[in-house]
C-alpha positions as CSV (number, residue, x, y, z in Angstrom):
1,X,0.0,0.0,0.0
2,X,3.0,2.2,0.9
3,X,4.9,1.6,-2.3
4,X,1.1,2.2,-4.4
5,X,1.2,5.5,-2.9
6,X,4.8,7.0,-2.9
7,X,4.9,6.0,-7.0
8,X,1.3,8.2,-7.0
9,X,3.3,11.1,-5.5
10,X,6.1,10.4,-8.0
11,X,4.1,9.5,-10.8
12,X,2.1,13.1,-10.5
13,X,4.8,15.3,-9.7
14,X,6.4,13.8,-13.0
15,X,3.4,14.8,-15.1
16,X,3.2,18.5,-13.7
17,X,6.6,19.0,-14.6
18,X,6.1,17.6,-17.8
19,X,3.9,20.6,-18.0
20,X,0.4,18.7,-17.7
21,X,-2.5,20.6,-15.8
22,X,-3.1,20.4,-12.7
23,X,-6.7,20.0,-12.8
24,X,-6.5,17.1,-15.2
25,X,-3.6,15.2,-12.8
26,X,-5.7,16.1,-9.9
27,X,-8.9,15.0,-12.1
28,X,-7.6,11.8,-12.9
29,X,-6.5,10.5,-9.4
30,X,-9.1,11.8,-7.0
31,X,-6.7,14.5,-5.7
32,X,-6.8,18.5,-4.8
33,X,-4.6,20.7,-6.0
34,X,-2.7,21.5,-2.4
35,X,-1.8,18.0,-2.4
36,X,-0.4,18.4,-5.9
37,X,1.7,21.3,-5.0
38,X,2.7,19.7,-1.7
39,X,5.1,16.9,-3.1
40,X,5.9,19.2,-6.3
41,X,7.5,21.4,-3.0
42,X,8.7,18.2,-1.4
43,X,10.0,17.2,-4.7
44,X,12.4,20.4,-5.2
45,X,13.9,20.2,-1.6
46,X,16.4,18.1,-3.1
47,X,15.9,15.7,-0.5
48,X,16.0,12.1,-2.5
49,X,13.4,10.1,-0.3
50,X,10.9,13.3,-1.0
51,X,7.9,11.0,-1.8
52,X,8.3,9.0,1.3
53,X,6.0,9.8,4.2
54,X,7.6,12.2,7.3
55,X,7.1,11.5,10.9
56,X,4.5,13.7,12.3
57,X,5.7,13.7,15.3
58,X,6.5,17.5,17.2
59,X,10.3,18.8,16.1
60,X,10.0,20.1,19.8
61,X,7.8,19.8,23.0
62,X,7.7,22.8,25.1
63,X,6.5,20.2,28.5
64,X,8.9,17.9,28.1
65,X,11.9,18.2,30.6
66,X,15.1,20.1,29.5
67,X,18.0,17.5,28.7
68,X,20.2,19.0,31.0
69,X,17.7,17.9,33.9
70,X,17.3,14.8,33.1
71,X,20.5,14.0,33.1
72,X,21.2,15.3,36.8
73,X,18.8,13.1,37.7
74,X,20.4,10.3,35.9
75,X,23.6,11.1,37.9
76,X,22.2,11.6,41.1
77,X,20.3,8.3,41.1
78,X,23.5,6.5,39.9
79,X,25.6,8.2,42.5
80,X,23.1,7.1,45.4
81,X,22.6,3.9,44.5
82,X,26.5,3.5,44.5
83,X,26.9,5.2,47.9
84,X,24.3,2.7,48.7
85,X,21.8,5.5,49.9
86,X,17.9,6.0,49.2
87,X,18.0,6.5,45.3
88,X,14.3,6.8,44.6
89,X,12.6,9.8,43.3
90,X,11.7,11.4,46.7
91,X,15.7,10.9,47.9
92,X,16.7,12.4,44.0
93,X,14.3,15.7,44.4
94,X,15.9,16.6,47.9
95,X,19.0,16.8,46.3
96,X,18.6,18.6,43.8
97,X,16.7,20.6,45.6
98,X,19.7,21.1,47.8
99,X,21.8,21.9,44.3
100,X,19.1,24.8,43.5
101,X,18.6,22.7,40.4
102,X,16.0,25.1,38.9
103,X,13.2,23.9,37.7
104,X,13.1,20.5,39.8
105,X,10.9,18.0,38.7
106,X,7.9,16.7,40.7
107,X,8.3,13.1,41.9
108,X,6.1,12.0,38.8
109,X,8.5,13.3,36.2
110,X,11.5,11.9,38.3
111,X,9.9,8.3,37.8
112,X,9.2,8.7,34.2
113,X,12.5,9.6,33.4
114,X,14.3,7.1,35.5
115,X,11.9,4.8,33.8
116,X,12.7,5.4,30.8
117,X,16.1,5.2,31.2
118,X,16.1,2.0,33.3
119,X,17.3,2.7,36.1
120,X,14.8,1.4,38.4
121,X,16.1,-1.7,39.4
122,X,16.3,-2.4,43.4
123,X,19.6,-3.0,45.4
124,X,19.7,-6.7,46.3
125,X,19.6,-7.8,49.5
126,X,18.1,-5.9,52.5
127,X,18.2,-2.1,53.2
128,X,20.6,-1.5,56.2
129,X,20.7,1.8,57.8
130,X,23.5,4.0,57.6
131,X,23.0,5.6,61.0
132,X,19.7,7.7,60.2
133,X,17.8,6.0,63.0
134,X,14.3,7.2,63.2
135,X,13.3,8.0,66.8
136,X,9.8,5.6,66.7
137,X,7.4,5.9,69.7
138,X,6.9,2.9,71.9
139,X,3.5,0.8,71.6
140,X,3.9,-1.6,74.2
141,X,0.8,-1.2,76.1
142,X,-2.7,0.3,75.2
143,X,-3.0,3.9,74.4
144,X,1.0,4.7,74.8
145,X,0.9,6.0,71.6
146,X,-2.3,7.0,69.1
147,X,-1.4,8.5,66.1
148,X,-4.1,10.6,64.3
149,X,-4.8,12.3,60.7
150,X,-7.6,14.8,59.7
151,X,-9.1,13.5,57.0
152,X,-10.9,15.7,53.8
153,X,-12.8,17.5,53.2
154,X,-15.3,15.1,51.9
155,X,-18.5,15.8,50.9
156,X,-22.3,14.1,51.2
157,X,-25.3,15.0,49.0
158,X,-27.1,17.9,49.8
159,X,-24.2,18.9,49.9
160,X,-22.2,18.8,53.2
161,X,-18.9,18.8,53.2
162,X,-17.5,17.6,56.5
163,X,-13.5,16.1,57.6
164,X,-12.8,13.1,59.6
165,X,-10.2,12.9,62.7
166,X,-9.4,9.4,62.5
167,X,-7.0,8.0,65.4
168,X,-5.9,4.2,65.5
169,X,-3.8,3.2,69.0
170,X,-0.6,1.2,67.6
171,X,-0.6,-1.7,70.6
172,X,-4.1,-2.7,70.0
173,X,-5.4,-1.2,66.5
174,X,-8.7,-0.1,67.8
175,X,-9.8,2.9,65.6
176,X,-11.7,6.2,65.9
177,X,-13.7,8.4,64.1
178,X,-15.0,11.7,64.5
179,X,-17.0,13.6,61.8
180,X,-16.6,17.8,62.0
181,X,-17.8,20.2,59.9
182,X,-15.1,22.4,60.1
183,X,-11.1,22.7,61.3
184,X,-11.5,25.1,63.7
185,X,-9.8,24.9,67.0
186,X,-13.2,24.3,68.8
187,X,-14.3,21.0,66.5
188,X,-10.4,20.3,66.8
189,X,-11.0,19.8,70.6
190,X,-14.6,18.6,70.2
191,X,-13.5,15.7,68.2
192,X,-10.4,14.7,69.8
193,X,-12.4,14.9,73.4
194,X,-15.5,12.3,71.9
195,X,-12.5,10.0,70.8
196,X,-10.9,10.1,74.1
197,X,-14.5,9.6,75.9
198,X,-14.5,6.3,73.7
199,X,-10.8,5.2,73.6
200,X,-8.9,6.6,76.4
201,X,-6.7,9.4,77.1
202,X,-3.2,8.1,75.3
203,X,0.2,9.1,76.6
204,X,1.4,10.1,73.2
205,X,-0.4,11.6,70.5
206,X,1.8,11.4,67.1
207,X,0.4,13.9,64.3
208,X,1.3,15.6,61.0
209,X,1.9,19.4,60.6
210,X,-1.3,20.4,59.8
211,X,-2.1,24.4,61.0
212,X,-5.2,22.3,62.7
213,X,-3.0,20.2,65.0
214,X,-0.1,23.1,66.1
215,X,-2.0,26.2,65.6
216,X,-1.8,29.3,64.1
217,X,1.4,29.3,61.1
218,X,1.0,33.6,62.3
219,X,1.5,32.9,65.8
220,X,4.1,29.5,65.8
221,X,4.6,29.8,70.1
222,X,1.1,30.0,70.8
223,X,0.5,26.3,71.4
224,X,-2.9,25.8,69.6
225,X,-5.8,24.2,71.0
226,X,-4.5,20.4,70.5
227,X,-1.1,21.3,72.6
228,X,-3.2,23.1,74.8
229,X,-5.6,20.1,75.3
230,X,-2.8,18.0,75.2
231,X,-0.7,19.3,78.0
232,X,-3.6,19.8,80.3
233,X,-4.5,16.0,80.3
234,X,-0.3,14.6,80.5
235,X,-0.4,13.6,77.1
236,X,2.6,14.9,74.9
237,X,2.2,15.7,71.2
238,X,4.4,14.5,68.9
239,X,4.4,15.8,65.2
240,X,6.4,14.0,62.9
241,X,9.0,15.5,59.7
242,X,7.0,18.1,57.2
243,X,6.6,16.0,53.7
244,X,7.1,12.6,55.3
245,X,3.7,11.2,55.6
246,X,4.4,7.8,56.0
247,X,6.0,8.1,59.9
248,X,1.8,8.4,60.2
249,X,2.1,5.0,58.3
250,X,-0.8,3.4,60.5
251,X,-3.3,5.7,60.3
252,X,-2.5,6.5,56.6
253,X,-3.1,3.1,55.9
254,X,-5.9,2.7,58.4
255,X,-7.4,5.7,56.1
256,X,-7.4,3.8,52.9
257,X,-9.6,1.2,54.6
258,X,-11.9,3.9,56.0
259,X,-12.2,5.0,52.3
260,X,-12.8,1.7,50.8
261,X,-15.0,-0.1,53.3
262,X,-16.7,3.0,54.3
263,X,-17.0,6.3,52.8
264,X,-17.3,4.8,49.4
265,X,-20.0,2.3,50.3
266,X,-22.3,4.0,52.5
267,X,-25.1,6.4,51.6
268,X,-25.5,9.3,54.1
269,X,-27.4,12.3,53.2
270,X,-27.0,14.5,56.4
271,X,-24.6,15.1,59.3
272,X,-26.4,13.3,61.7
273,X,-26.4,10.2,59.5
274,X,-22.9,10.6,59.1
275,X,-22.4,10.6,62.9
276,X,-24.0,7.2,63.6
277,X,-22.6,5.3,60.1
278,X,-18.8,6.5,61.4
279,X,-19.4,5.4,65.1
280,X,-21.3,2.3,63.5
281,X,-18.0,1.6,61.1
282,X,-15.7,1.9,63.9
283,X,-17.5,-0.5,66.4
284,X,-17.5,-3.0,63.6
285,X,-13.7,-2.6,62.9
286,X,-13.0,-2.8,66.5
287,X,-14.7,-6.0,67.3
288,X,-14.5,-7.5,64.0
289,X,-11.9,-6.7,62.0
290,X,-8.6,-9.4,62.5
291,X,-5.2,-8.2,62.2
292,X,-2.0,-10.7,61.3
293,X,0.0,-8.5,63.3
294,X,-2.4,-9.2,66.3
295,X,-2.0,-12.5,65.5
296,X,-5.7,-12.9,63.8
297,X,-6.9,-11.0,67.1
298,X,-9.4,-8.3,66.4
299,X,-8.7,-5.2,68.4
300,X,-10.9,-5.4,71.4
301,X,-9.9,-8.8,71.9
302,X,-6.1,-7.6,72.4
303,X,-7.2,-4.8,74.8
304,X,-9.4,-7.7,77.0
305,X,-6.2,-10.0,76.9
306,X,-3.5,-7.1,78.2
307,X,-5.8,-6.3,81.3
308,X,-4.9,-2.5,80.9
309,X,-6.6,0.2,82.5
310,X,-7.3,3.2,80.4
311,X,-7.6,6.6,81.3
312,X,-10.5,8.8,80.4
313,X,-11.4,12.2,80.6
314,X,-13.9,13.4,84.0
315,X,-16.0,15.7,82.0
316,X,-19.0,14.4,79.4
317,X,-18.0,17.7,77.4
318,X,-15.2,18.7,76.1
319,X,-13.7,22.4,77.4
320,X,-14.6,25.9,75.3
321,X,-11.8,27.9,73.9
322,X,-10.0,30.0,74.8
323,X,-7.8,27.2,76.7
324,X,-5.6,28.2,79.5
325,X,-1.6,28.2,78.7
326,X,-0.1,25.3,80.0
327,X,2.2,26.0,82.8
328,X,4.0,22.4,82.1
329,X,4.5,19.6,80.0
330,X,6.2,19.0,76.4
331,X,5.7,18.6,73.2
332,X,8.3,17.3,70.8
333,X,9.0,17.5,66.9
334,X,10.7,15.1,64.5
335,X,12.9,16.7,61.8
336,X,15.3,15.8,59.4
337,X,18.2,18.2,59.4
338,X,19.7,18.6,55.6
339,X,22.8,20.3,54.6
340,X,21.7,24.2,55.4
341,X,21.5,22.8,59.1
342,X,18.4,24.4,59.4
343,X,15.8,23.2,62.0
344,X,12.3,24.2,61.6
345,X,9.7,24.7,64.0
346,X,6.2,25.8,62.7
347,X,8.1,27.9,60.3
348,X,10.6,29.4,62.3
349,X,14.4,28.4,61.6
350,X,16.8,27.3,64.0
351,X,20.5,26.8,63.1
352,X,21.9,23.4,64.8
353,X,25.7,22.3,65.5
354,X,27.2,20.7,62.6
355,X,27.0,16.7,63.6
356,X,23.2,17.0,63.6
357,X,23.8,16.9,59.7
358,X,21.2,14.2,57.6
359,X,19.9,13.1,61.0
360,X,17.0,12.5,62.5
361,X,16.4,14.9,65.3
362,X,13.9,15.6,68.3
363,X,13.1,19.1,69.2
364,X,11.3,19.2,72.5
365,X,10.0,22.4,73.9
366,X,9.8,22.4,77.4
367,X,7.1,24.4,78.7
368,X,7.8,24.9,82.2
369,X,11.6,25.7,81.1
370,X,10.3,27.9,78.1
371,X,13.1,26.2,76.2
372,X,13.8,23.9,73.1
373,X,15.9,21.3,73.4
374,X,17.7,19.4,70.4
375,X,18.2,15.7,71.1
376,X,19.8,13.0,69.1
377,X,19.1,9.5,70.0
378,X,18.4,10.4,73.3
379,X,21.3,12.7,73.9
380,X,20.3,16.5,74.5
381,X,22.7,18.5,71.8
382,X,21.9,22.0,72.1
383,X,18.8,24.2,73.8
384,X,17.8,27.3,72.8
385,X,15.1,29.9,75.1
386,X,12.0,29.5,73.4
387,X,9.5,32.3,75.1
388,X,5.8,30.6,74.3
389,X,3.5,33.2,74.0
């Protein structure tokens, strides 16, 4: 078929310059004139494959990524995976972050390209630390540790458009959800104070850094209503490294299920339905739901078999703002220091000693003290004042 056509290209091209019409070529095989004059143009390039067809693909695409880019990442991904470091996209865009590679690629365009270059293969053998131990709370007994994750906005018909705080205790797996209808510091405390009604007071609550959970980004010492609530019930806040989701593994995961087996099946039409479905949901994964890791124990189960005694809070309601300042207690942040040695706290900057560099750290302000103290594995480094306001 190709051959048919490229000797009707050179076949008409020969009879125009033999000085036939073009209407009568044109006539005779079913063709317009611009298509005539195309190959005639074709034909005096020069080029000697004229009457063969020409990719249509784009000389030039203005989205894709400039070559010089992708071959930094190319290079960084080679050079970590020699160094035997964390060489996947999210290690790659730190670093050349940290280069001021400008533009730098979202994580998507880092995989495409290391895709198609083939270089995704994994490093045999298992992944051994290099000495960037990750200061993970303890979960030997119930409610030691709860770690919780504000969920939406999501919306029902009508519509309503609500959040979710969903908190999952790491010992036992029991799960809890509270509907609000907004984030403000009030539904904060509302919702976290109903949970606690139903699952206990925890000693450590582990969150992300949300502007719900710390408070205002304007006003970074004013302990928010969470710290506050927190503090004033011995229970110390922990919020884990900004753009590292997955130290929240549990509950992120424990989220996905709450999508799938819940908000996606059910039918609710107001906020009131809402409230009983969620409470309904969480009985059932409480004293249904079985858990390998529990041994094919479902979560109530594991609480009747350690005997613990949970704590709970005195009041059926939960406290108005504004909340009292704490007068003690602590509250503690996870960060990874990078090369700037910069340590940030709710978006203010703190410069750390030299040997904190690509480590883990935990910042703890100590209320009562008004100071932040730096620790590495369980070693206070530095302190600084830190006046809470």
């Amino acid at each position: 078929m190709r051959n048919d056509l490229e000797q009707e290209r050179q076949w008409a091209v020969q009879r125009y310059l033999k000085g036939e019409k073009p209407a009568a070529i044109c006539a005779s095989l079913g063709r317009s004139r611009p298509w005539l004059y195309k190959w005639s143009a074709r034909f005096s390039s020069g080029d000697p494959g004229w009457f063969q067809d020409q990719s249509r693909q784009p000389r030039s695409n203005p989205l894709r990524t400039p070559a010089e880019i992708e071959e930094i990442v190319k290079l960084l991904r080679l050079s970590l995976y020699n160094d035997d470091l964390f060489c996947g996209a999210q290690a790659i865009q730190w670093e050349m972050d940290e280069m001021h590679v400008r533009p730098v690629p979202s994580l998507r365009t880092i995989g495409r390209i290391l895709s198609r270059h083939d270089l995704t293969h994994r490093r045999t053998g298992r992944y051994e630390p290099k000495g960037k131990a990750y200061p993970e709370l303890p979960a030997l007994q119930p409610n030691q540790t709860h770690q919780a994750d504000l969920v939406g906005p999501r919306y029902l018909k009508g519509p309503v458009r609500f959040y979710s705080l969903n908190v999952v205790d790491l010992r036992t797996a029991r799960c809890g959800l509270e509907p609000l209808l907004s984030q403000s510091g009030q539904s904060i405390v509302d919702a976290l104070w109903s949970l606690w009604r139903r699952m206990g007071i925890p000693r450590n609550l582990q969150v992300d850094n949300a502007w719900s959970f710390y408070g205002s980004p304007a006003h970074p010492r004013g302990m928010g209503p969470l710290i506050r609530l927190c503090l004033h019930h011995r229970v110390q806040p922990w919020f884990i490294p900004m753009n590292e989701p997955w130290r929240n593994g549990v509950v992120e995961k424990f989220n996905d299920h709450y999508d799938q087996k819940f908000f996606r099946k059910v039918v609710i039409a107001s906020a009131d339905e809402l409230m009983q479905a969620s409470l309904a949901f969480e009985q059932k994964h409480n004293s249904r739901y079985r858990y390998s890791k529990l041994r094919g124990k479902t979560p109530l189960e594991v609480l009747a078999q350690t005997g613990k005694k949970l704590r709970f809070p005195k009041q059926e309601h939960a406290p108005l703002l504004p909340l009292k300042k704490p007068q003690t207690g602590c509250f503690h942040l996870v960060r990874f220091i990078r090369s700037d040695l910069r340590l940030n706290v709710f978006g203010e900057l703190f410069t750390v000693p030299s040997q904190l560099q690509y480590e883990y750290v935990v910042a703890t302000i100590d209320v009562k003290e008004q100071k932040l103290k730096i620790f590495l594995d369980h070693q206070q480094i530095e302190e600084y004042a830190y006046k809470l306001r």
